[in-house]
TIPA-212077 format. One record per residue (C-alpha): x, y, z; residue number from 1; residue in one letter. Coordinates in nm, 2 decimals. Layout:
+--------+--------+--------+-----+---+
!      u !      v !      w !   k ! r !
+--------+--------+--------+-----+---+
!      X !      Y !      Z ! NUM ! A !
...
+--------+--------+--------+-----+---+
# end
This chain:
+--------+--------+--------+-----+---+
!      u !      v !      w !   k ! r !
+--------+--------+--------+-----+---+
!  -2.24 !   0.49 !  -1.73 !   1 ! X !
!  -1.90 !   0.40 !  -1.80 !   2 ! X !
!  -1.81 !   0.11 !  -1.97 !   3 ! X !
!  -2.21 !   0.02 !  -2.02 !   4 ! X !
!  -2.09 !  -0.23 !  -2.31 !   5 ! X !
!  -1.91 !  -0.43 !  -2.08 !   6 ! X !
!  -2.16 !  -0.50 !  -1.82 !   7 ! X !
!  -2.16 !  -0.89 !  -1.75 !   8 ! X !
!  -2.57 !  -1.01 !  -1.67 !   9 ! X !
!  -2.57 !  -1.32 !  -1.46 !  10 ! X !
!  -2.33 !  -1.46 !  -1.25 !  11 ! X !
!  -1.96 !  -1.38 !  -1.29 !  12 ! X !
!  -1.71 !  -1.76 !  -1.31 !  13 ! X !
!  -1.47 !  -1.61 !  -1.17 !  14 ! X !
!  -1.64 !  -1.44 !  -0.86 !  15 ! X !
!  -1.82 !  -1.57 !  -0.58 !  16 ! X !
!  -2.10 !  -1.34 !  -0.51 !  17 ! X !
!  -2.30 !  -1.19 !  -0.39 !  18 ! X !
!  -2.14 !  -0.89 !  -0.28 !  19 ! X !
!  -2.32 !  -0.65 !  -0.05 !  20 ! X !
!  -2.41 !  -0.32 !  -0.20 !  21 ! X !
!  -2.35 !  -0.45 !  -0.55 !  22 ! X !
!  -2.45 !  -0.23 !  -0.83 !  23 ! X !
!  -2.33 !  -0.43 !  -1.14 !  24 ! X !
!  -2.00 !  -0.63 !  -1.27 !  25 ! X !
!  -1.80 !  -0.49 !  -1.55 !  26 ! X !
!  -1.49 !  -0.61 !  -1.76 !  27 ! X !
!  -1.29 !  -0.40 !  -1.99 !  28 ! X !
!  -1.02 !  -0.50 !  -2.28 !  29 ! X !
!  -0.83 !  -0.20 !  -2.12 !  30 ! X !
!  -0.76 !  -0.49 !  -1.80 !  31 ! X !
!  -0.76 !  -0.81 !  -1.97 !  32 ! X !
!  -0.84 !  -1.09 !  -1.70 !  33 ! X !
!  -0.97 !  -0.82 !  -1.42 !  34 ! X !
!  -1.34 !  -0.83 !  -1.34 !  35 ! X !
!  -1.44 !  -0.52 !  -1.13 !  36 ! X !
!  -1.74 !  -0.53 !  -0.93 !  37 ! X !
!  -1.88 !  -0.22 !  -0.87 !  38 ! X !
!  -2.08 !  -0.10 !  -0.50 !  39 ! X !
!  -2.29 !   0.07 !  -0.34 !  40 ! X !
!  -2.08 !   0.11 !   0.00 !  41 ! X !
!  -2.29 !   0.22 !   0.34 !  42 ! X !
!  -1.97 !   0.36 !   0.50 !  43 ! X !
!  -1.63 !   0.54 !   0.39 !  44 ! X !
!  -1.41 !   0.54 !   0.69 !  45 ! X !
!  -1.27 !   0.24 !   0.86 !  46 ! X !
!  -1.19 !   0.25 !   1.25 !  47 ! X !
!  -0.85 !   0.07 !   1.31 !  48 ! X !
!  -0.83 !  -0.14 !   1.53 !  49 ! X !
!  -0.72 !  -0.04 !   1.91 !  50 ! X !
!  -0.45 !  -0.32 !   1.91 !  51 ! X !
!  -0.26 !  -0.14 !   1.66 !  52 ! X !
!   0.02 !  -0.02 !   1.70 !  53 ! X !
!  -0.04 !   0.25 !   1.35 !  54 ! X !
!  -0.01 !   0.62 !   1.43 !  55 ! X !
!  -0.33 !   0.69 !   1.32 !  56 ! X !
!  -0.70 !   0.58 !   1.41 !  57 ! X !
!  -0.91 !   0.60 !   1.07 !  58 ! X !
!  -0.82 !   0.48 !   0.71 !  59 ! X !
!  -1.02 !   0.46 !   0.34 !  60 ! X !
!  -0.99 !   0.20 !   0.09 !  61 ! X !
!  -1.20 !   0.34 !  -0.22 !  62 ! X !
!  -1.10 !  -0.06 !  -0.33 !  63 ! X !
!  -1.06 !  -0.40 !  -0.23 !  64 ! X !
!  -0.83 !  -0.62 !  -0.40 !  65 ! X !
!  -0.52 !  -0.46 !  -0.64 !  66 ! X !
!  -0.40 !  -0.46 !  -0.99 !  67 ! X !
!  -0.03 !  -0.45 !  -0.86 !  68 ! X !
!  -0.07 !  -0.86 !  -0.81 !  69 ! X !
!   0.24 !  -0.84 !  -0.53 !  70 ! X !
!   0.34 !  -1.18 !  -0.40 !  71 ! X !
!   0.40 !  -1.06 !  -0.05 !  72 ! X !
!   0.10 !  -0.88 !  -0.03 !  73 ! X !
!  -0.01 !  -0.83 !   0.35 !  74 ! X !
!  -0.38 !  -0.74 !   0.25 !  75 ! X !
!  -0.44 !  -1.04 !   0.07 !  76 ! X !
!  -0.59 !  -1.20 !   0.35 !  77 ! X !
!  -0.91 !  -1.00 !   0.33 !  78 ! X !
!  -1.03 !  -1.10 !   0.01 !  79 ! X !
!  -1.14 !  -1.39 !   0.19 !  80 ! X !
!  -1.40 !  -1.15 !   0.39 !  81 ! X !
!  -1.55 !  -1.17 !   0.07 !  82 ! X !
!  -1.55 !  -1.51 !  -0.03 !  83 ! X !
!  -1.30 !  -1.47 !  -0.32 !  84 ! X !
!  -0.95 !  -1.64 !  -0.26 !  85 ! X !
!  -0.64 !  -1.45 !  -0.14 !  86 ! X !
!  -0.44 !  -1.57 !  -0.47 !  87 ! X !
!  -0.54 !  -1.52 !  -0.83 !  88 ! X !
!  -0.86 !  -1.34 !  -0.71 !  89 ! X !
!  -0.72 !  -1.07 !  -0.48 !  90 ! X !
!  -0.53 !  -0.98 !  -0.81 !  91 ! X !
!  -0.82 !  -1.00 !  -1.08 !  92 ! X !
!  -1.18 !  -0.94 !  -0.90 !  93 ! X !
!  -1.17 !  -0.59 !  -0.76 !  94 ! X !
!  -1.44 !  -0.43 !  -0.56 !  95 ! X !
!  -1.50 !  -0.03 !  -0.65 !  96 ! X !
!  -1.67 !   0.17 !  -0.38 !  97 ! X !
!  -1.82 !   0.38 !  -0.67 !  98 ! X !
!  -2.00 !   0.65 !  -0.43 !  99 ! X !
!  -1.72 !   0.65 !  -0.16 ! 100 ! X !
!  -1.71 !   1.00 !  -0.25 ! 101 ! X !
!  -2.10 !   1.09 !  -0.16 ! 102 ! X !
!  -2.05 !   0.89 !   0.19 ! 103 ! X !
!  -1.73 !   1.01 !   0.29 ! 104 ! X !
!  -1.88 !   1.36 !   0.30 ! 105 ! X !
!  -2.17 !   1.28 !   0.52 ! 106 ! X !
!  -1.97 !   1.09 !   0.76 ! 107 ! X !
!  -1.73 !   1.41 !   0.78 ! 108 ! X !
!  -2.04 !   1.62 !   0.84 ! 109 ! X !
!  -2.10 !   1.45 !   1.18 ! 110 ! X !
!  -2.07 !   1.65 !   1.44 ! 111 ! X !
!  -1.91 !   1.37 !   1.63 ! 112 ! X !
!  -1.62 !   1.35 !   1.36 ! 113 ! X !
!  -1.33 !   1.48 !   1.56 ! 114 ! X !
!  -1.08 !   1.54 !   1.26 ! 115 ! X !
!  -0.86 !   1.26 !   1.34 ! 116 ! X !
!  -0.58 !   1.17 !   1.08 ! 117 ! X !
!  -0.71 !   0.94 !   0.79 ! 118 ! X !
!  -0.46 !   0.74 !   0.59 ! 119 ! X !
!  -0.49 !   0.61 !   0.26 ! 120 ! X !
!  -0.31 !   0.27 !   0.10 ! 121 ! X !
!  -0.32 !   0.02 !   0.40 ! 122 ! X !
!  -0.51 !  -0.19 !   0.19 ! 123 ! X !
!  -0.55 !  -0.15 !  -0.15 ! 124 ! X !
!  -0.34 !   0.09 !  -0.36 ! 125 ! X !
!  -0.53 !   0.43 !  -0.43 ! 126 ! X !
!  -0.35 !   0.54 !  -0.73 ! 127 ! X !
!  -0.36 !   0.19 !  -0.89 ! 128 ! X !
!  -0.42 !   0.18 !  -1.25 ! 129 ! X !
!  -0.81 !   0.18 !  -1.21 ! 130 ! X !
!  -0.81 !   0.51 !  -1.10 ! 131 ! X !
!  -0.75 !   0.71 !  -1.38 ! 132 ! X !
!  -1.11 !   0.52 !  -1.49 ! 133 ! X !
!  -1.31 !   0.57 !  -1.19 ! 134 ! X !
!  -1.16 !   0.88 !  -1.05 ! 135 ! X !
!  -1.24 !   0.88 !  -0.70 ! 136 ! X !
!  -0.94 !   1.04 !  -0.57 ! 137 ! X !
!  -0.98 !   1.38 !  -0.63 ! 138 ! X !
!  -1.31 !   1.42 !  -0.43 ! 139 ! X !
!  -1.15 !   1.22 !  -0.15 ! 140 ! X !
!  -0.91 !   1.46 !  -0.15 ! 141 ! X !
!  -1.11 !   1.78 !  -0.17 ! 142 ! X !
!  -1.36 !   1.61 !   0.10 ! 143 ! X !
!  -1.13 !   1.57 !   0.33 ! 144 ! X !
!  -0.95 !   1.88 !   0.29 ! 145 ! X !
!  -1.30 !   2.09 !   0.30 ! 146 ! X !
!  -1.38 !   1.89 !   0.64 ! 147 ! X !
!  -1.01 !   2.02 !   0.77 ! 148 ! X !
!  -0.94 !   1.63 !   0.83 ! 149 ! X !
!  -0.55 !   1.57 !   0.81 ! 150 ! X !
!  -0.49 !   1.30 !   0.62 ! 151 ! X !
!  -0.16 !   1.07 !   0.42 ! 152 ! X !
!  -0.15 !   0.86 !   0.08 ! 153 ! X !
!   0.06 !   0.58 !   0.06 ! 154 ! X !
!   0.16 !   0.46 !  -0.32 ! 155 ! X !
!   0.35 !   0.29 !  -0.59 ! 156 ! X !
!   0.13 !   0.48 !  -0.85 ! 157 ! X !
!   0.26 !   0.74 !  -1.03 ! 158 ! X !
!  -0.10 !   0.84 !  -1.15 ! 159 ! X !
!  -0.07 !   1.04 !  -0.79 ! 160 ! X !
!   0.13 !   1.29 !  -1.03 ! 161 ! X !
!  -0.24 !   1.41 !  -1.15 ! 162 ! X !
!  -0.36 !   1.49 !  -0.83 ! 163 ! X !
!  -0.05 !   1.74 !  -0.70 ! 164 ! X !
!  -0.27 !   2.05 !  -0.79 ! 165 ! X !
!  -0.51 !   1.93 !  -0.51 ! 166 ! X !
!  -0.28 !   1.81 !  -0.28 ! 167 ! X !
!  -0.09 !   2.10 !  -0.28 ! 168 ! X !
!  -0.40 !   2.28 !  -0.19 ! 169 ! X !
!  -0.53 !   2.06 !   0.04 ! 170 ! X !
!  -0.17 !   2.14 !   0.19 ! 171 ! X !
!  -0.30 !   2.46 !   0.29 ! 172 ! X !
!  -0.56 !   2.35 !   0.43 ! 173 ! X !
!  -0.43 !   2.09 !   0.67 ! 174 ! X !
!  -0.18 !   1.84 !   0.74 ! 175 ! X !
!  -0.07 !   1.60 !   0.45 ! 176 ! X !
!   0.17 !   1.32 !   0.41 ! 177 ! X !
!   0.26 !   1.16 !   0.10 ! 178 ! X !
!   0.46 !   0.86 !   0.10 ! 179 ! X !
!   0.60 !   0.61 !  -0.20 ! 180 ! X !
!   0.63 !   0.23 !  -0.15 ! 181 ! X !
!   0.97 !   0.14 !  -0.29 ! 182 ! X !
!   1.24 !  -0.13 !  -0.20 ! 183 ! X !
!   1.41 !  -0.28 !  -0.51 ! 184 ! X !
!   1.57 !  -0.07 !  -0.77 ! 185 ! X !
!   1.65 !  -0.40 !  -0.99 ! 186 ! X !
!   1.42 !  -0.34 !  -1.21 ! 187 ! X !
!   1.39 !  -0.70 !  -1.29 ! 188 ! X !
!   1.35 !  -0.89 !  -0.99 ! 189 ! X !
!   1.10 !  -0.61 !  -0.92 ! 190 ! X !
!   0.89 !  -0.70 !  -1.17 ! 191 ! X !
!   0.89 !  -1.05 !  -1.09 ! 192 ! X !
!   0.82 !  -0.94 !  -0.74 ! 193 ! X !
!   0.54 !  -0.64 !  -0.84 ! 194 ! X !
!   0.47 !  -0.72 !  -1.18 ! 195 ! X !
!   0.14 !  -0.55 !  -1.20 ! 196 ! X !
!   0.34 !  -0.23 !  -1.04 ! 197 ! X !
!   0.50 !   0.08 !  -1.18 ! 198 ! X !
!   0.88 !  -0.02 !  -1.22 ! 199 ! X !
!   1.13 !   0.18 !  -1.02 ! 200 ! X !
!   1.21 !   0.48 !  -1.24 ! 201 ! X !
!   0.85 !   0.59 !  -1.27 ! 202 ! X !
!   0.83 !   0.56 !  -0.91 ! 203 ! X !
!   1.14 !   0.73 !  -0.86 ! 204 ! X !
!   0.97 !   1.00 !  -1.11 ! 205 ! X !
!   0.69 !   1.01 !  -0.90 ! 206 ! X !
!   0.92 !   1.10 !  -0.59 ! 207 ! X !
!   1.10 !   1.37 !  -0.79 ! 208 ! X !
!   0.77 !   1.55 !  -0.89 ! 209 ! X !
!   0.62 !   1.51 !  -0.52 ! 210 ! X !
!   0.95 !   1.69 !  -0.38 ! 211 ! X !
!   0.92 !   1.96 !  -0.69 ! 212 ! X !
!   0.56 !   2.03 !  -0.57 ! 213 ! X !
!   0.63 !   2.19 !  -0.24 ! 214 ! X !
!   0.53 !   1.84 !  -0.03 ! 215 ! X !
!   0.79 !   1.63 !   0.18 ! 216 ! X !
!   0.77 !   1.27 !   0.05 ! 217 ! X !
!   0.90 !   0.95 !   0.24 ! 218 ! X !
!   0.98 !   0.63 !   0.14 ! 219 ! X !
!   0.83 !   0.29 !   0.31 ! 220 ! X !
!   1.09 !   0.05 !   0.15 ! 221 ! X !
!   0.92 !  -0.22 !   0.24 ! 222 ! X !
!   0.92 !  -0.50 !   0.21 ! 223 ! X !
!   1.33 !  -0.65 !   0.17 ! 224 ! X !
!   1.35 !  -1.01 !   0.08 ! 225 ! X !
!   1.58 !  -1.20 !   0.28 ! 226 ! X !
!   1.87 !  -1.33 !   0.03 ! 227 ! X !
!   1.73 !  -1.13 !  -0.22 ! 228 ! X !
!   1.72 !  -0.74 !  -0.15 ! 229 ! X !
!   1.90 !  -0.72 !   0.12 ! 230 ! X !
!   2.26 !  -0.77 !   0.04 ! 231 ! X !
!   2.49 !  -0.39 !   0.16 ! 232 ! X !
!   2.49 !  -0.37 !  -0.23 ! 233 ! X !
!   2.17 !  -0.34 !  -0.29 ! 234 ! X !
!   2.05 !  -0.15 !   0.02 ! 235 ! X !
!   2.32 !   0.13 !  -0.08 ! 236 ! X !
!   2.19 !   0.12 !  -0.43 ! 237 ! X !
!   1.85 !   0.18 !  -0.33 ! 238 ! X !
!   1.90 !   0.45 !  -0.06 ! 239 ! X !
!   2.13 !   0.60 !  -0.33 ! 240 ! X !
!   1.86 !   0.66 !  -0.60 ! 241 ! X !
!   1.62 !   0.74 !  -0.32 ! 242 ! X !
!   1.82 !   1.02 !  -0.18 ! 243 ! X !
!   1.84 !   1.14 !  -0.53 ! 244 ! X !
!   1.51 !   1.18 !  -0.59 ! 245 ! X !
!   1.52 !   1.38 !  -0.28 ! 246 ! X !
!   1.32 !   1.14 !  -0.04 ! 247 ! X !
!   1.32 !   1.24 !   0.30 ! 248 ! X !
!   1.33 !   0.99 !   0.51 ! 249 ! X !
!   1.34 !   0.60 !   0.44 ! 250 ! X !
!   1.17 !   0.38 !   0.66 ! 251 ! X !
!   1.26 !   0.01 !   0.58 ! 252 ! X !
!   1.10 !  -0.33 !   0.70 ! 253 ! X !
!   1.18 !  -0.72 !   0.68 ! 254 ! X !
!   0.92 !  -0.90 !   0.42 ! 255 ! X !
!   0.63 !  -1.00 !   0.68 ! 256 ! X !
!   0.45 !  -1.36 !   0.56 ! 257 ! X !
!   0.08 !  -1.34 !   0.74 ! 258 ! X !
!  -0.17 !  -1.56 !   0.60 ! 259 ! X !
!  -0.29 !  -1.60 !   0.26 ! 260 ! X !
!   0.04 !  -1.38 !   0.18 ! 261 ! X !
!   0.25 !  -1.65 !   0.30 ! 262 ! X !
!   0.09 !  -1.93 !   0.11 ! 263 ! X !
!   0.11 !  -1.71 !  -0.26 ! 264 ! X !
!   0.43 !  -1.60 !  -0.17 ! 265 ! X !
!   0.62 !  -1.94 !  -0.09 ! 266 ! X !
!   0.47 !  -2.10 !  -0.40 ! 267 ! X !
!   0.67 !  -1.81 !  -0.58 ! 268 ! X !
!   1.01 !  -1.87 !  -0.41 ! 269 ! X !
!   0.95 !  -2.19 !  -0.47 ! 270 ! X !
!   0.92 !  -2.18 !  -0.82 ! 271 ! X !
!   1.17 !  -1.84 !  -0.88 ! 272 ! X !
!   1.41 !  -1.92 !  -0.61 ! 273 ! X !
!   1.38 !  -2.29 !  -0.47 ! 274 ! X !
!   1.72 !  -2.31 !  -0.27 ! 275 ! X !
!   1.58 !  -2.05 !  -0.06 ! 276 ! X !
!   1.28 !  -2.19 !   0.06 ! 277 ! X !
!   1.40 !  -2.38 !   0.34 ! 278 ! X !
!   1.61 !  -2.10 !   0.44 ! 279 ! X !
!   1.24 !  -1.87 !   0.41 ! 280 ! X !
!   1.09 !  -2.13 !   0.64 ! 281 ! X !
!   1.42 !  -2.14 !   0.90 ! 282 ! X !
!   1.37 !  -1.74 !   0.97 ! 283 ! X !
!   0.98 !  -1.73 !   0.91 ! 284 ! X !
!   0.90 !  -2.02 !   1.15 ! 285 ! X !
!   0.78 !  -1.83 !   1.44 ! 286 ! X !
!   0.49 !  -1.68 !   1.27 ! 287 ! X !
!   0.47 !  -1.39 !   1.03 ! 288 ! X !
!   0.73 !  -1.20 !   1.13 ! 289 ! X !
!   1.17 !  -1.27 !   1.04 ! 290 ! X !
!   1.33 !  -1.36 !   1.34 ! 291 ! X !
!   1.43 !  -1.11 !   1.56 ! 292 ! X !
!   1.77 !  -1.16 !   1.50 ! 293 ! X !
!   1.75 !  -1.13 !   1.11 ! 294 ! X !
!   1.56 !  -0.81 !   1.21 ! 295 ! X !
!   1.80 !  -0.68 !   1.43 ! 296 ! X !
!   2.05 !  -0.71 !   1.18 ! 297 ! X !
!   1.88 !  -0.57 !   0.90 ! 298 ! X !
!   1.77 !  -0.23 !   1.09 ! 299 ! X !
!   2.11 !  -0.19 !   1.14 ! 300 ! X !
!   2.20 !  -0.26 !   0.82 ! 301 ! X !
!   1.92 !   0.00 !   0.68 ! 302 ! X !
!   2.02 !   0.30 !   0.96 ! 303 ! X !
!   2.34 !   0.27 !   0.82 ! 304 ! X !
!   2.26 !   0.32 !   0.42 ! 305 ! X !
!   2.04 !   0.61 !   0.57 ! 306 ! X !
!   2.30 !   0.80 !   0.74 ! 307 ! X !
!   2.51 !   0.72 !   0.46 ! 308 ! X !
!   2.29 !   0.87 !   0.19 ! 309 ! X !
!   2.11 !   1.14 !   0.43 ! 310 ! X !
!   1.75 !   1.00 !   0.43 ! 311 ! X !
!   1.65 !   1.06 !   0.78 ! 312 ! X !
!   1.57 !   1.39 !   0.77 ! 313 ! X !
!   1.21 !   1.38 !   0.87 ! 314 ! X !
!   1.18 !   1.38 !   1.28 ! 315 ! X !
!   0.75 !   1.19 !   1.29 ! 316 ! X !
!   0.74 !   0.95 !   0.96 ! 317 ! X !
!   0.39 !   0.90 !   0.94 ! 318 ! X !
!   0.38 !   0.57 !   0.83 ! 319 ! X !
!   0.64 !   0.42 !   1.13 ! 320 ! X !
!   0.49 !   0.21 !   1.35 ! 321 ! X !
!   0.43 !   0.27 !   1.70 ! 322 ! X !
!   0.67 !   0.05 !   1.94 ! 323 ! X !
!   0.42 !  -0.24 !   2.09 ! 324 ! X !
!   0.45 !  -0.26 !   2.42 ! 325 ! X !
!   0.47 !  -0.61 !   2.46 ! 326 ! X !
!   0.79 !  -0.59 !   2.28 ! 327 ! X !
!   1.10 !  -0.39 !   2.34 ! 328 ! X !
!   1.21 !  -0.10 !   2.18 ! 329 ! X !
!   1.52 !  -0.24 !   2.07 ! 330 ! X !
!   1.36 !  -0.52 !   1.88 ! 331 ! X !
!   1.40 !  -0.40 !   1.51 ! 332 ! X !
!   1.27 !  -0.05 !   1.49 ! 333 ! X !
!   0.99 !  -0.05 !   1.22 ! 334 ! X !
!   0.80 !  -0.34 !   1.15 ! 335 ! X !
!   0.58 !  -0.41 !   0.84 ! 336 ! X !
!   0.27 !  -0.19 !   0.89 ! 337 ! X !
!  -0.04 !  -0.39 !   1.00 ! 338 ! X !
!  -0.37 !  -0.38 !   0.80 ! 339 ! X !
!  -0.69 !  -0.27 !   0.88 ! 340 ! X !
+--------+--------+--------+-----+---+
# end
């Protein structure tokens, strides 16, 4: 079994278990401070919910909590489904569906599946740096491929670049849509922001070797920082280096503050960036989402760098929202994408 040395017997400080379907606990000196609790899971495909306003009805998370440790994080919330804390442990204790594989297959066996689209990354990363341990990508892929079940992987994992072999034949097989998470190019802010993430230029390698594959790759860069990333100077930057890497279309989004993201974010700011905190809680005091009129401005902003630089090539981005209809369609254009 892999890492069988590192098995921790007995209960885990850092954790608050138990977890259901656990098989056993392991830590690693390969992720110094990361405990990963390893299950069992009974099911591999997650119905979203029908409030959404996502253009698809069915995701997989292979994981729960992520090694990129982003302060804005939207899916930090969730951790708290499972008694661990939407801070330091949505960042450290990370849940591994070790036979997500096995399931997923039976489940796409069913004569009631109906082949509906499946998206990947609305709550944990799938390329993350754990997966080139566990490996549990490339028989998602080839399940869902095999089962003719369209699907999309969102990412700011390089490791993805091991996988293009299958993708590409999964491409042949049916619909796929591979998008990269990107929206700062500074490569030190970003880190600040990300810094368990890829930096920019392996993600804009990543991008490059998507494109060189044969598969169309967008960009969700998401989320801009108000006073921080999304100045005309840094917007044009970005959209610069992403049309160069030959994205195709750029779909960009105000930072959204839900709970437990709010909270770890806000402590940041406050102790990276104080003198914007009251201006954070000025445009963020309706609720998770900027004001509509920072949004309103800042979709302008963004169509603008994307005509500029040509990123708007793609007519259906998978991973834009639908409009809500309890809001108008002129209210902002994309908005962060919700989670599931």
């Amino acid at each position: 079994m892999r890492w069988q040395g590192q098995r921790i017997d007995g209960d885990d400080g850092g954790a608050l278990l138990p977890l259901k379907g656990l098989v056993r606990t392991v830590r690693t000196p390969d992720f110094d401070g990361v405990t990963f609790h390893e299950i069992a899971c009974r099911s591999a495909l997650n119905r979203v919910p029908a409030g959404s306003n996502m253009p698809f009805t069915w995701t997989i998370n292979p994981t729960r909590g992520c090694l990129h440790r982003c302060v804005y994080c939207f899916a930090r919330k969730t951790h708290e489904y499972l008694d661990f804390d939407s801070g330091r442990d949505f960042d450290t204790q990370i849940v591994v569906k070790t036979n997500i594989a096995d399931v997923l297959r039976a489940e796409l066996s069913k004569p009631s599946w109906g082949r509906e689209h499946v998206a990947l990354g609305t709550n944990s990363d799938p390329y993350m740096r754990a997966e080139g341990r566990y490996r549990l990508m490339p028989d998602i892929i080839a399940a869902l491929a095999e089962s003719g079940t369209p699907f999309s992987i969102l990412t700011k994992g390089p490791l993805l670049k091991r996988d293009l072999p299958l993708l590409r034949e999964a491409a042949q097989q049916v619909p796929v849509s591979v998008a990269v998470s990107l929206a700062m190019v500074d490569r030190d802010l970003q880190q600040r922001v990300e810094p368990g993430t890829p930096d920019p230029r392996a993600r804009l390698s990543l991008i490059r070797s998507v494109v060189d594959a044969g598969l169309e790759c967008t960009v969700l860069a998401m989320p801009i920082l108000p006073w921080l990333t999304d100045s005309e100077e840094h917007l044009d930057a970005l959209h610069a280096e992403l049309a160069e890497a030959g994205a195709a279309d750029v779909t960009t989004g105000a930072l959204h503050l839900r709970p437990g993201a709010r909270e770890w974010f806000l402590d940041w700011l406050a102790r990276e960036h104080p003198r914007l905190v009251r201006r954070y809680r000025r445009i963020y005091r309706g609720g998770s989402y900027a004001s509509s009129e920072y949004r309103t401005w800042l979709a302008a902003r963004a169509k603008e760098a994307r005509r500029r630089h040509g990123v708007d090539r793609r007519r259906d981005p998978m991973w834009r929202e639908r409009v809500s209809p309890e809001l108008p369609a002129a209210d902002l254009g994309p908005r962060q994408p919700a989670l599931f």
